[in-house]
KOLKOL-334033 format. One line per 8 residues: number of its first residue (from 1); their letters; for each residue x, y, z of N, C-alpha, C. Coordinates in Angstrom, 3 decimals, padded with zeros to 6 digits, always signed. Example, Ala and Ser with C-alpha at 12.3 -4.5 7.8 and 13.67 -1.06 7.14 Angstrom:
# KOLKOL-334033
1	AS	+013.190 -005.690 +007.800 +012.300 -004.500 +007.800 +013.200 -003.300 +007.800 | +012.850 -002.250 +007.080 +013.670 -001.060 +007.140 +012.900 +000.030 +007.870
END
This chain:
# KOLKOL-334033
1	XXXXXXXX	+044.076 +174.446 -034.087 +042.639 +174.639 -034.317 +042.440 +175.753 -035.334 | +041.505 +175.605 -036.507 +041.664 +176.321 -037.282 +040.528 +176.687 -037.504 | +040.751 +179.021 -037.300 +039.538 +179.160 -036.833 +039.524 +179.937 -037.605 | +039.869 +180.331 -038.866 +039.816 +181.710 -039.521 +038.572 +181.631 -040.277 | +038.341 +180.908 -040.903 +037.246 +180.719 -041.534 +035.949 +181.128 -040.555 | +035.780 +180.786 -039.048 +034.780 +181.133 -038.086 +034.686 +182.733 -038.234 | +036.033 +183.363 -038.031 +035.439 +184.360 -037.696 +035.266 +185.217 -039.157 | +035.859 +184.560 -040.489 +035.361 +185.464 -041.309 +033.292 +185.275 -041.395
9	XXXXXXXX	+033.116 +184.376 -041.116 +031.583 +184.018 -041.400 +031.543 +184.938 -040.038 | +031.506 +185.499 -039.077 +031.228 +186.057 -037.939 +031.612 +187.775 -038.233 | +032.382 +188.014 -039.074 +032.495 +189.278 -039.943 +031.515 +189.452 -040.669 | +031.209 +188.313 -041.430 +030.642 +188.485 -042.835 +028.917 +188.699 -042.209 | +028.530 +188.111 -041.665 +027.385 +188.429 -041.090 +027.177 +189.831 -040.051 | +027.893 +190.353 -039.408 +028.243 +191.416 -039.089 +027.784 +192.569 -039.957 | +028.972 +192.295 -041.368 +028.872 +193.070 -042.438 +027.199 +193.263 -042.866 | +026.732 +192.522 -043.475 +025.535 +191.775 -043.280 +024.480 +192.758 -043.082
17	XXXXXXXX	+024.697 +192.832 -041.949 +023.665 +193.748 -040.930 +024.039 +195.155 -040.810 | +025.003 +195.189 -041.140 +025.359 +197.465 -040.699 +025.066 +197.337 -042.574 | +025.144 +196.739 -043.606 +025.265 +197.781 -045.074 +023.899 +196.662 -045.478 | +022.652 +197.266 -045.056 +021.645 +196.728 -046.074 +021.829 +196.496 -047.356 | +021.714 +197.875 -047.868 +022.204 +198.254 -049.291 +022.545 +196.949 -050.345 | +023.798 +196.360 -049.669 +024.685 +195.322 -050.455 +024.489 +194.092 -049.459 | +023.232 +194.474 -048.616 +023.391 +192.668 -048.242 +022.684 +191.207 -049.158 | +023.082 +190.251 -048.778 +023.013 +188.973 -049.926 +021.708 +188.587 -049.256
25	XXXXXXXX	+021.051 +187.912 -050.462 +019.846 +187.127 -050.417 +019.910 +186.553 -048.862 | +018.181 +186.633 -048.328 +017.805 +186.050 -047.524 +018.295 +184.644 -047.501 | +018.549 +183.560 -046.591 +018.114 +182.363 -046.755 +016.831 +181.861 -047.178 | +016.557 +180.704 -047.574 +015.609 +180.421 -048.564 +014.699 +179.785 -046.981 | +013.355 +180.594 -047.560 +012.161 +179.905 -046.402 +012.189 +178.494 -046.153 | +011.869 +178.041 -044.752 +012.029 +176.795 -044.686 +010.535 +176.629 -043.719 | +010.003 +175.449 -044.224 +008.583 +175.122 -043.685 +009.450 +174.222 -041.915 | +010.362 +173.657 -041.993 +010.745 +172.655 -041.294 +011.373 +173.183 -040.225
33	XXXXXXXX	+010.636 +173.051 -038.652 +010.584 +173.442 -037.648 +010.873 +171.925 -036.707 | +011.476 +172.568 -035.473 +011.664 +171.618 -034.328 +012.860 +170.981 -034.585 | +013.015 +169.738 -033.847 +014.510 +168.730 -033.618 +014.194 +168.536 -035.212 | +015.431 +168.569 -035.542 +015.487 +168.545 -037.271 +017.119 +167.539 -036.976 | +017.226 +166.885 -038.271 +018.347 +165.703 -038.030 +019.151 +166.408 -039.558 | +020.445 +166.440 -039.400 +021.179 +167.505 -039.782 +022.568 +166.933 -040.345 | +023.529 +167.074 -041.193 +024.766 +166.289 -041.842 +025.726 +167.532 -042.261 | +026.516 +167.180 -042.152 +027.722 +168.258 -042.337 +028.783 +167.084 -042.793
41	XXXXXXXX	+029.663 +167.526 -043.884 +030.896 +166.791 -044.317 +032.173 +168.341 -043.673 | +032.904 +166.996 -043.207 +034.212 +167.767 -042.364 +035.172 +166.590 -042.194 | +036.201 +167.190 -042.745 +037.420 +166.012 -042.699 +037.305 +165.026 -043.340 | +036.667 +164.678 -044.386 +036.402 +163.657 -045.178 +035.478 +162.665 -044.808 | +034.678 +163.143 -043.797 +033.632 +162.568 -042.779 +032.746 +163.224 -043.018 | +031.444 +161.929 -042.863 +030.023 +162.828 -042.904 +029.502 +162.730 -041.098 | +029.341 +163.608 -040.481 +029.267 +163.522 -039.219 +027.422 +164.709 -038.942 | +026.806 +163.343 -038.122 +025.740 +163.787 -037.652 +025.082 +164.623 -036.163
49	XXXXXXXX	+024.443 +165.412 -036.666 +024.379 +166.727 -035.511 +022.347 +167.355 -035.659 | +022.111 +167.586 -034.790 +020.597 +168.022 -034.351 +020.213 +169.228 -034.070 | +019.542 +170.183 -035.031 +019.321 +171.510 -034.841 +017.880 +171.801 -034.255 | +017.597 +172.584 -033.226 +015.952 +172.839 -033.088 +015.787 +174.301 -033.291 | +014.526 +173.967 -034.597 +014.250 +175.740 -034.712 +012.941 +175.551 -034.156 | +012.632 +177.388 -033.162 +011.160 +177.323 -032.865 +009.856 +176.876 -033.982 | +009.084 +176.795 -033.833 +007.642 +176.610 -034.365 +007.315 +177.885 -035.066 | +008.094 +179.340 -034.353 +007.572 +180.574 -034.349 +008.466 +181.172 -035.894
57	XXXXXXXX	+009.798 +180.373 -035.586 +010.893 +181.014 -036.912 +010.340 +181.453 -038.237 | +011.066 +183.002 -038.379 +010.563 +183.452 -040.097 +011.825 +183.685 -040.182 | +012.165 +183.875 -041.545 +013.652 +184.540 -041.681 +013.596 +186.057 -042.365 | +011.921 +186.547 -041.726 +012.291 +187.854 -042.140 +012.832 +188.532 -040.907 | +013.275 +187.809 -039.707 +014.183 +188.600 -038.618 +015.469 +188.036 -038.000 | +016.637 +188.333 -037.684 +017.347 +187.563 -037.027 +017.152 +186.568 -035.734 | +017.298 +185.627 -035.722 +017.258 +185.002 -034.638 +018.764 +184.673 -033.696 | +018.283 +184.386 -032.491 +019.478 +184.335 -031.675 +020.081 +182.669 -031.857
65	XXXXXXXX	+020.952 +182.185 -031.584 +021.525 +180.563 -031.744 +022.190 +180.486 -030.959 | +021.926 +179.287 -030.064 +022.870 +178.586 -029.068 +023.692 +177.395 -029.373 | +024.735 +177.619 -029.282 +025.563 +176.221 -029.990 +025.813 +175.420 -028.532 | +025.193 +173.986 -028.246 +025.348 +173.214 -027.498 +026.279 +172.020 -027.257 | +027.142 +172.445 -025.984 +028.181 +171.061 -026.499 +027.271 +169.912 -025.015 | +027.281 +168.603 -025.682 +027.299 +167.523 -024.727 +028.306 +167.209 -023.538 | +027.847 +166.019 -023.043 +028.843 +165.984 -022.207 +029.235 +164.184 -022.726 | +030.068 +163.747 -021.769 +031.007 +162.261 -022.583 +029.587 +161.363 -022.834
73	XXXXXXXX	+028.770 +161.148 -021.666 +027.895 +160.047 -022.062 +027.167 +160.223 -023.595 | +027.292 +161.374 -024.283 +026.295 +161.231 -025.388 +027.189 +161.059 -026.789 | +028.128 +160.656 -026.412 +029.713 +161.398 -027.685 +029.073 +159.492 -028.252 | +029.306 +160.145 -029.753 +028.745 +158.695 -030.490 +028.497 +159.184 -031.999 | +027.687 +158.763 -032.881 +027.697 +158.960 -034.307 +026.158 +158.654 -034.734 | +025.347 +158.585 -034.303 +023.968 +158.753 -034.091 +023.145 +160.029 -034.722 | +023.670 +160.917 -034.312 +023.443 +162.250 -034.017 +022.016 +162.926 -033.204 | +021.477 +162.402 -032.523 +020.391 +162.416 -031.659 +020.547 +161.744 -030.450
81	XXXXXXXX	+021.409 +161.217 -029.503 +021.656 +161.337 -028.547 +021.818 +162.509 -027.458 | +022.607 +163.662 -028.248 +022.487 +164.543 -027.370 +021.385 +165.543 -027.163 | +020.602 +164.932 -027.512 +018.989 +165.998 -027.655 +018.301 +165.085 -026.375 | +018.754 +164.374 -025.800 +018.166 +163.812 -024.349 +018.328 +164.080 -023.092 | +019.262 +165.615 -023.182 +020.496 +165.976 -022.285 +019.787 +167.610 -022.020 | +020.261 +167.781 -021.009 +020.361 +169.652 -020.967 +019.577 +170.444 -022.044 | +019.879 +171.147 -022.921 +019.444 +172.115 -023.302 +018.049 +171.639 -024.000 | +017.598 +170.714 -024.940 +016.947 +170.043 -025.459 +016.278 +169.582 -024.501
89	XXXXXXXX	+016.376 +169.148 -023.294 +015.367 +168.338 -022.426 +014.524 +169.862 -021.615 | +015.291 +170.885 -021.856 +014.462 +172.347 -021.706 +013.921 +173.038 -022.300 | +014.101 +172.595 -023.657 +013.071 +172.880 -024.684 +011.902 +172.256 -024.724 | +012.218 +170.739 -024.656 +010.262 +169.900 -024.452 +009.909 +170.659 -023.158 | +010.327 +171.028 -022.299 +009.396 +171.592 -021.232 +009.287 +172.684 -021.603 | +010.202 +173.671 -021.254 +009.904 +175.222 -021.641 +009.701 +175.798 -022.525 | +009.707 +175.664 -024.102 +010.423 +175.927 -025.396 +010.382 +177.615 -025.343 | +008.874 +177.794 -025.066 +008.724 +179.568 -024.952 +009.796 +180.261 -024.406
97	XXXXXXXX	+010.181 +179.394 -023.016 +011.660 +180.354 -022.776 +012.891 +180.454 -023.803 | +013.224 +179.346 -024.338 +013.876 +179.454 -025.042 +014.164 +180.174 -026.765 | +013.517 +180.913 -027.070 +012.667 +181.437 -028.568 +014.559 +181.557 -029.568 | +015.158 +180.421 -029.414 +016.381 +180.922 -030.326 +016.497 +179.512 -031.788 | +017.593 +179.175 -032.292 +018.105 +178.342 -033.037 +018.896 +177.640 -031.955 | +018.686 +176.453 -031.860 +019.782 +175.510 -031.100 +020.476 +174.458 -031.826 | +021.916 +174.391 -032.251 +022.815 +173.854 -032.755 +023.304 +172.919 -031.728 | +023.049 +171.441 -031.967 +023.495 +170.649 -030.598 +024.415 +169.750 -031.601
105	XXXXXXXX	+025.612 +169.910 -031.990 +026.764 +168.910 -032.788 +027.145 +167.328 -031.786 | +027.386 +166.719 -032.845 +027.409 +164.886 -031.701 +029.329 +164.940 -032.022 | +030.104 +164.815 -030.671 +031.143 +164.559 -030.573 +031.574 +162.782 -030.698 | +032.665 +162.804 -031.543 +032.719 +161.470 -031.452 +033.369 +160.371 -030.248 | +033.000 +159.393 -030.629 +033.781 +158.477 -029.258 +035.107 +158.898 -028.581 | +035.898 +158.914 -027.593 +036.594 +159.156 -027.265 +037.769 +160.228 -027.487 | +036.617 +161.055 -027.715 +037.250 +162.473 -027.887 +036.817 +163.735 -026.890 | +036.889 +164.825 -027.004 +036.848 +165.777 -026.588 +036.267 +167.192 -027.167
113	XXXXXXXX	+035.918 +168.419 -026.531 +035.345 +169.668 -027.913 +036.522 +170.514 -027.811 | +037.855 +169.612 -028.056 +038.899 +170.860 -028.505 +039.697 +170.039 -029.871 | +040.402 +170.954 -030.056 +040.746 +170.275 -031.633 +039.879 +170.731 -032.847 | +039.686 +168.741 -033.027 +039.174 +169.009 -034.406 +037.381 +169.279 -034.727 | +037.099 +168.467 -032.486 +035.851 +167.898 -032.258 +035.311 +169.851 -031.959 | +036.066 +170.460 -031.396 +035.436 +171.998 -031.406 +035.460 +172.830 -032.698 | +036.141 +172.639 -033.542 +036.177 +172.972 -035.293 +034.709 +172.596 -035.565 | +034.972 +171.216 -035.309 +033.326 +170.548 -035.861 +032.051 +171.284 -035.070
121	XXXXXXXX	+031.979 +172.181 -034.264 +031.060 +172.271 -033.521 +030.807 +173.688 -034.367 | +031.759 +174.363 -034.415 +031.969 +175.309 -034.831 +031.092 +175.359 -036.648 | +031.702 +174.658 -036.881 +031.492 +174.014 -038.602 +029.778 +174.173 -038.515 | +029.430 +173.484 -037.699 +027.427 +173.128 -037.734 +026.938 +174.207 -037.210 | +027.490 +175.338 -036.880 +026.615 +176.959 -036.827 +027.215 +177.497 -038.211 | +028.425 +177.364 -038.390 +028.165 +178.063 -039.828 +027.149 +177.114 -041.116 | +027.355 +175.916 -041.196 +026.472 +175.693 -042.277 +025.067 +176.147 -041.665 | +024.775 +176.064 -040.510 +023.082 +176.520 -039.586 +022.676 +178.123 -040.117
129	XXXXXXXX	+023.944 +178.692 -040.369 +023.703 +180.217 -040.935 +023.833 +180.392 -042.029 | +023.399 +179.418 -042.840 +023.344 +179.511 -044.510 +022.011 +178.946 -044.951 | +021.249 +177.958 -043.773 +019.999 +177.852 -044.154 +019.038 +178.571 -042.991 | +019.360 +179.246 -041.980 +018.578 +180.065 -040.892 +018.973 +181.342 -041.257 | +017.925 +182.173 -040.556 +018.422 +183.773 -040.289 +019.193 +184.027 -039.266 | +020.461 +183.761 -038.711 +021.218 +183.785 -037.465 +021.419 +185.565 -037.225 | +021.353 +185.662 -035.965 +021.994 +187.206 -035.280 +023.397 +187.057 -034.885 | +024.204 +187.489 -035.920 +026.053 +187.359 -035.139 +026.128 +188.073 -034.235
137	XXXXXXXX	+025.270 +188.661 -033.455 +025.645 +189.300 -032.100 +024.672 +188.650 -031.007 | +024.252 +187.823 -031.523 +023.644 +186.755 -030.028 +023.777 +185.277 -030.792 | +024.913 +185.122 -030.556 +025.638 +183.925 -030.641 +026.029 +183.690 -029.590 | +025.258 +182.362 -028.453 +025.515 +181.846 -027.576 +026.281 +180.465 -027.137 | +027.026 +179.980 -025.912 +027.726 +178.826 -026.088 +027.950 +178.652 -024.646 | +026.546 +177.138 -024.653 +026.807 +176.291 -023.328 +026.939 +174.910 -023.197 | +027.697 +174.578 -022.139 +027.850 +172.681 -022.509 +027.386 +172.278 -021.139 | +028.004 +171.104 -020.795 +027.628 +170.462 -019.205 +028.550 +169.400 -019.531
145	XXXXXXXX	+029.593 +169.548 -018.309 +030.607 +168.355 -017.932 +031.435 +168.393 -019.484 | +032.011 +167.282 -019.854 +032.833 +167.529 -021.058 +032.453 +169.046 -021.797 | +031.466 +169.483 -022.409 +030.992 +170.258 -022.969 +031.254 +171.443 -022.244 | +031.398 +171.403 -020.900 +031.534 +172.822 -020.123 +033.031 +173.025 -019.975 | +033.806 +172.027 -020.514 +034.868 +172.096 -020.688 +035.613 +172.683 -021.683 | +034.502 +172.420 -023.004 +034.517 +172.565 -024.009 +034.449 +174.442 -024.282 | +032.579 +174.565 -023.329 +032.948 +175.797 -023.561 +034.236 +177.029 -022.918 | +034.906 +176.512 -021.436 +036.046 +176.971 -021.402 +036.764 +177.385 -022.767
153	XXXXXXXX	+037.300 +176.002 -022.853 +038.033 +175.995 -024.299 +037.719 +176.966 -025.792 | +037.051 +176.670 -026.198 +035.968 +177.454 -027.185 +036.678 +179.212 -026.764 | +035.838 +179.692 -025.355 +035.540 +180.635 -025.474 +037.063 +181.538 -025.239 | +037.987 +180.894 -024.691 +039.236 +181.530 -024.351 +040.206 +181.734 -025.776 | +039.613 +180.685 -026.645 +040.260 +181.036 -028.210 +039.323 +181.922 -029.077 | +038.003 +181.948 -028.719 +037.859 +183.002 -029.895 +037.222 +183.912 -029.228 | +037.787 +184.823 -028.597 +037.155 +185.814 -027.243 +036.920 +186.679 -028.301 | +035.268 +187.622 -027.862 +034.559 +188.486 -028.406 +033.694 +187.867 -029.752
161	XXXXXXXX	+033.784 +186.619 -029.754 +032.526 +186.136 -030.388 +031.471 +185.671 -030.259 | +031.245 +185.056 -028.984 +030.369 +185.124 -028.298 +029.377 +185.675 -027.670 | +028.113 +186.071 -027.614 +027.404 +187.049 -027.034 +027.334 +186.437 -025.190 | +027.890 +185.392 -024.635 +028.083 +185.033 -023.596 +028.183 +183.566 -023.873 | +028.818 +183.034 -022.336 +029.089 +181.370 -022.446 +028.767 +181.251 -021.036 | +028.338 +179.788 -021.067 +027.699 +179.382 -020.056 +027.977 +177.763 -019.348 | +029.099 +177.957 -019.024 +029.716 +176.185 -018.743 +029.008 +175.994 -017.303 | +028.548 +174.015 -017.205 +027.948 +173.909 -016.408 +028.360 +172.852 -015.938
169	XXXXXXXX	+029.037 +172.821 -014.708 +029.821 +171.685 -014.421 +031.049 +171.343 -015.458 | +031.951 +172.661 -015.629 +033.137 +171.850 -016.312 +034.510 +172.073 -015.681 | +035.329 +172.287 -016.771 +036.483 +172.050 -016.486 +037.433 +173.049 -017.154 | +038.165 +174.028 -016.669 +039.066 +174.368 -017.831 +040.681 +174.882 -017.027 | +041.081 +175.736 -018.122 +042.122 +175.815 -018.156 +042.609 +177.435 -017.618 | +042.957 +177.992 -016.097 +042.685 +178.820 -016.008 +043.638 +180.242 -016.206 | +045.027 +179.658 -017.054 +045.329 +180.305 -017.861 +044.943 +181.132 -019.155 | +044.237 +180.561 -019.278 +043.251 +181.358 -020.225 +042.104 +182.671 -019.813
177	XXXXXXXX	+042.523 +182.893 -018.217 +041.397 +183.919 -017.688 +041.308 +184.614 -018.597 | +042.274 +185.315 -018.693 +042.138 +186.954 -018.473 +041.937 +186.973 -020.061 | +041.735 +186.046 -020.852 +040.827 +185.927 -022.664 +039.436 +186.188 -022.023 | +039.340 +185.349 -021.458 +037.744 +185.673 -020.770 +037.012 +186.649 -020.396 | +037.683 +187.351 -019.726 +037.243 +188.511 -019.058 +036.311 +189.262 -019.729 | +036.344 +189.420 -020.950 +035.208 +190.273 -021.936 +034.372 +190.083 -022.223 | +033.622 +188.531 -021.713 +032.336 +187.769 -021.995 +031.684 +187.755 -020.828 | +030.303 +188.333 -020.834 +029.461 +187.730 -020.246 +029.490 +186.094 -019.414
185	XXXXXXXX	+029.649 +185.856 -018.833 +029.644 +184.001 -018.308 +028.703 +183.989 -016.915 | +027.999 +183.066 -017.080 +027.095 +182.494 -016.059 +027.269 +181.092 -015.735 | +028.305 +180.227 -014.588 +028.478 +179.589 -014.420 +028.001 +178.809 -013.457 | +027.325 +176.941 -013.545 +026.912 +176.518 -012.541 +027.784 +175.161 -012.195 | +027.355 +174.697 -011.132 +028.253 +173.470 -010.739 +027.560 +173.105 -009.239 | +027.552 +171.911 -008.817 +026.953 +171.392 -007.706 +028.248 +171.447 -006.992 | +028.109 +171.948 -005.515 +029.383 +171.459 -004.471 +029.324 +169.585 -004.108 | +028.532 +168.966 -003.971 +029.064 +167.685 -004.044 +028.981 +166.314 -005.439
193	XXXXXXXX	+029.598 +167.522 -006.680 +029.827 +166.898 -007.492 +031.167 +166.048 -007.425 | +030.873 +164.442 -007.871 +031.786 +163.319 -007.730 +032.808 +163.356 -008.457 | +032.111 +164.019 -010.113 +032.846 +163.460 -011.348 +033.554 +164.646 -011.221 | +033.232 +165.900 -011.736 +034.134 +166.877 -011.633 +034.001 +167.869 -010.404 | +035.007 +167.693 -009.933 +035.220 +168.377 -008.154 +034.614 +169.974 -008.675 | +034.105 +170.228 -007.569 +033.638 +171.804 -008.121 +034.760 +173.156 -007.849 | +035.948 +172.336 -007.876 +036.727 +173.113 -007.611 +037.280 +173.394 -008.524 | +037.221 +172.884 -009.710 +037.518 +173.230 -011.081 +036.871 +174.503 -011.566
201	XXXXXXXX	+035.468 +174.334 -011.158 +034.788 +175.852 -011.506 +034.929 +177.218 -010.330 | +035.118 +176.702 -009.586 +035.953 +177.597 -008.347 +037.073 +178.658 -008.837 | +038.006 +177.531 -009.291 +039.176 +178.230 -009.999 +039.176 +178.683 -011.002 | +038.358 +178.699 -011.785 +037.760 +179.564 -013.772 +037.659 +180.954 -012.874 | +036.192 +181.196 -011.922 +035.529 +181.536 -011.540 +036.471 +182.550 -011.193 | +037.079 +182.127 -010.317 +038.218 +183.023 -009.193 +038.949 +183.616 -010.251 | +039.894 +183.136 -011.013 +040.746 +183.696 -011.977 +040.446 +184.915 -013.396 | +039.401 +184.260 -013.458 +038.553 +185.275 -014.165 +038.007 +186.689 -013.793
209	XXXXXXXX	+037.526 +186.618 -012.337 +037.448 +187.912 -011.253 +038.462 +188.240 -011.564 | +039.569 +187.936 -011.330 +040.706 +188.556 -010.807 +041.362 +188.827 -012.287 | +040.668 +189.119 -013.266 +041.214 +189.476 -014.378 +040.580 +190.432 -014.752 | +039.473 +191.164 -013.796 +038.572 +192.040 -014.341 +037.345 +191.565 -014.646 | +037.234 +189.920 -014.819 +035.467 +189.787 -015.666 +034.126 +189.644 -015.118 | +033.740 +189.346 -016.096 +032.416 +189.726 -015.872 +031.448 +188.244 -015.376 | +031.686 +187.468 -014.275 +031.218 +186.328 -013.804 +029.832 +186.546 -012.550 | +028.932 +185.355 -013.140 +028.010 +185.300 -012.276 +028.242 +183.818 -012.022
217	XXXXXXXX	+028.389 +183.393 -010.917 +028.695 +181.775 -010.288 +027.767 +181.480 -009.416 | +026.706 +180.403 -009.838 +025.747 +179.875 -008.906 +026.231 +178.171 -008.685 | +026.410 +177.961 -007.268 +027.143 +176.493 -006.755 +025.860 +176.206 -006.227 | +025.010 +174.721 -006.214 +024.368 +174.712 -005.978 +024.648 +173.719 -004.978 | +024.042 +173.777 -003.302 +024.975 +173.397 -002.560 +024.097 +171.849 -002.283 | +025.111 +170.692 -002.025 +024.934 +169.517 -002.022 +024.256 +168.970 -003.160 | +024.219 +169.792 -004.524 +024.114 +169.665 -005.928 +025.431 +168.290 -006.010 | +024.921 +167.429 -007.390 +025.636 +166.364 -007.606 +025.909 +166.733 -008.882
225	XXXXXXXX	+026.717 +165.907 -009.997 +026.965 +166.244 -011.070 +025.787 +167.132 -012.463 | +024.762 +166.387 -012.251 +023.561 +166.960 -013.103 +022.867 +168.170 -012.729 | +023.257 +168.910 -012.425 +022.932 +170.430 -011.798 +022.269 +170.869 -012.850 | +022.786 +170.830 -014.310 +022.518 +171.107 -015.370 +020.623 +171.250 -015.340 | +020.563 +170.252 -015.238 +018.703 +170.489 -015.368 +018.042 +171.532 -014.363 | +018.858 +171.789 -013.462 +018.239 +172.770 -011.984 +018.383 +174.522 -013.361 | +019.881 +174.214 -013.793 +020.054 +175.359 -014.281 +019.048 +176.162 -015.460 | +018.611 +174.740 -016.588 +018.237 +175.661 -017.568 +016.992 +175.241 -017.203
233	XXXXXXXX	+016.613 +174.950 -015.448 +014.855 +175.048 -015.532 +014.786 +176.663 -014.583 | +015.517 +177.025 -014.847 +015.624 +178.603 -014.386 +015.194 +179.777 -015.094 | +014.386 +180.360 -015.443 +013.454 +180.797 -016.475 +014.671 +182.759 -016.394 | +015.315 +182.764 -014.805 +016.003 +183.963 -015.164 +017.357 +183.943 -015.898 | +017.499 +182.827 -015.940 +018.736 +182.325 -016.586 +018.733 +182.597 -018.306 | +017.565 +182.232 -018.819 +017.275 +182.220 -019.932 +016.856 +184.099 -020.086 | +016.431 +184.758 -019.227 +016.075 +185.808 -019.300 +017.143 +186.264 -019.624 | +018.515 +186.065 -018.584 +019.688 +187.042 -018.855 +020.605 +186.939 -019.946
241	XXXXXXXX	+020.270 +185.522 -020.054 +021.317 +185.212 -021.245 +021.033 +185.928 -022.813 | +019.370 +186.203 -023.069 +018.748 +186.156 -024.321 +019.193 +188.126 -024.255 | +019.602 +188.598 -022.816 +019.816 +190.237 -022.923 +020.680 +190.134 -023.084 | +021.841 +189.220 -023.704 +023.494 +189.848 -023.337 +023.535 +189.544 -025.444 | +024.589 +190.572 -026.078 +024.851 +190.859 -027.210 +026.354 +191.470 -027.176 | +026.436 +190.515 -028.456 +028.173 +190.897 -028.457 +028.305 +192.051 -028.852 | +029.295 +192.792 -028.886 +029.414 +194.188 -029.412 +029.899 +194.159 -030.995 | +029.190 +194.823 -031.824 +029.042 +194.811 -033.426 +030.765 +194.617 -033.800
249	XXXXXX	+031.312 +194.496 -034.977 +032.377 +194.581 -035.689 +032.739 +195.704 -035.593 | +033.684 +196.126 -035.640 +033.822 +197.904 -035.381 +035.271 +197.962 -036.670 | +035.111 +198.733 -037.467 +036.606 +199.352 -038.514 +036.511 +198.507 -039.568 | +035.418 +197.616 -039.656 +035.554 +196.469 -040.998 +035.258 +197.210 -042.328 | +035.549 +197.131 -043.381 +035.312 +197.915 -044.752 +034.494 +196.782 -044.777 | +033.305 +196.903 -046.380 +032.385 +195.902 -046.554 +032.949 +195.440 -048.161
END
C-alpha cells in the first residue's frame, strides 16, 4: 500500500497552516454545495466517488472532512450508491450536526478498503483538498461493516493521521493494537449482530485497552447488524468527534 504521497499532502497542509507567510493560494471559490458527483483517475481508471459540502462552506476557514468507507452492499461503479447508507443518510436528517466536508469514495465489486481500494479512498481526500479548504488536523475516518473494517485497516497503517476513527460494526486485525493506541476511537456494534459476530469488535476493543488506548465502545444490546443509523443519529457522537484534533506536525522545516 502506497502511502507516501498521503502523508506528504498531510505535511504539506500542516506546513500550510504554522508559516502563513509562504502559504499557497487559497483554493479557488466554489458556488457548488451538497452531494456533489466527483471523478478521480487512479490506476489507469476513472473511478466514481460523492463528496457533500455544507450549504454554509467558505474557504476563507478550514473545514473539518470525514472520509467515509461503505460497507459490501454499496461496492459498485455508480458512484452514488453509497450516499444511501450511514453517514449521508445523517446528513438529510441532521446536516447541522454534521458542519464538515464528507468524502464518501465507491469501492469496487468484490473487493475490499485495503490495498489498492484504501489508496483509492485515500486518493479522493487528497484531490477533495485541492478544491476545498480542508483542516489536516480534523481529518476524520468512519465506515460500517466492510468499511469498519476498512477503518481498522486504514488507521493501524497510518497512525497519527487521523484526528480519530470510528468503525461501526467491523472487523479487524488485532495485531495492529498497540498502532492504535494514539487515536481517539469511538466504536459501535450490535450484540446480536448475524453478519459480523460482535466479537470481532470485542477483541479491537480489548486489545487496544490493553495497549494503553484511548477507546470508547458502545454495544448496543440485542442491536442487529445496522446499528450504524442508531449511531450517527446520536447528536453526542458528532459532538465528540468534531472536539478531537490530531496533534500538529512537530520538527518539519517548510
Amino acid at each position: 500500500m502506497a502511502l507516501s504521497w498521503w502523508i506528504a499532502v498531510m505535511v504539506g497542509l500542516s506546513l500550510s497552516l504554522q508559516e502563513p507567510q509562504s502559504r499557497p493560494a487559497e483554493p479557488e471559490p466554489t458556488s457548488a454545495t451538497g452531494f456533489l458527483y466527483k471523478t478521480v483517475e487512479f490506476e489507469n481508471e476513472t473511478h466514481a466517488y460523492c463528496v457533500y459540502v455544507p450549504p454554509e462552506y467558505t474557504p476563507q476557514k478550514p473545514w473539518p472532512v470525514v472520509l467515509f468507507l461503505h460497507g459490501s452492499g454499496e461496492r459498485g461503479r455508480d458512484g452514488f450508491r453509497q450516499t444511501d447508507v450511514g453517514i449521508a443518510r445523517a446528513i438529510r436528517r441532521h446536516r447541522d450536526w454534521i458542519p464538515a466536508v464528507v468524502v464518501m469514495p465507491q469501492c469496487r465489486p468484490n473487493t475490499g478498503w485495503v490495498g489498492p481500494m484504501a489508496e483509492l479512498a485515500l486518493r479522493c481526500v487528497e484531490q477533495t483538498s485541492q478544491e476545498y479548504h480542508l483542516d489536516p488536523e480534523r481529518v476524520y475516518l468512519t465506515g460500517l461493516s466492510l468499511g469498519g473494517a476498512g477503518v481498522w485497516y486504514m488507521g493501524a497503517r497510518l497512525p497519527g493521521q487521523f484526528a480519530a476513527l470510528v468503525p461501526v460494526c467491523g472487523f479487524g486485525d488485532t495485531e495492529g493494537a498497540a498502532k492504535l493506541a494514539s487515536v481517539p476511537i469511538w466504536c459501535f456494534h450490535g450484540s446480536a449482530d448475524k453478519r459480523v459476530p460482535v466479537e470481532r469488535s470485542r477483541e479491537m476493543v480489548a486489545a487496544i485497552q490493553a495497549a494503553g488506548g484511548n477507546v470508547t465502545y458502545t454495544e448496543y444490546e440485542g442491536g442487529s447488524h445496522n446499528v450504524w443509523d442508531r449511531a450517527f443519529a446520536n447528536p453526542k457522537f458528532w459532538q465528540w468527534l468534531f472536539a478531537q484534533r490530531r496533534e500538529p506536525a512537530r520538527g518539519a522545516s517548510p
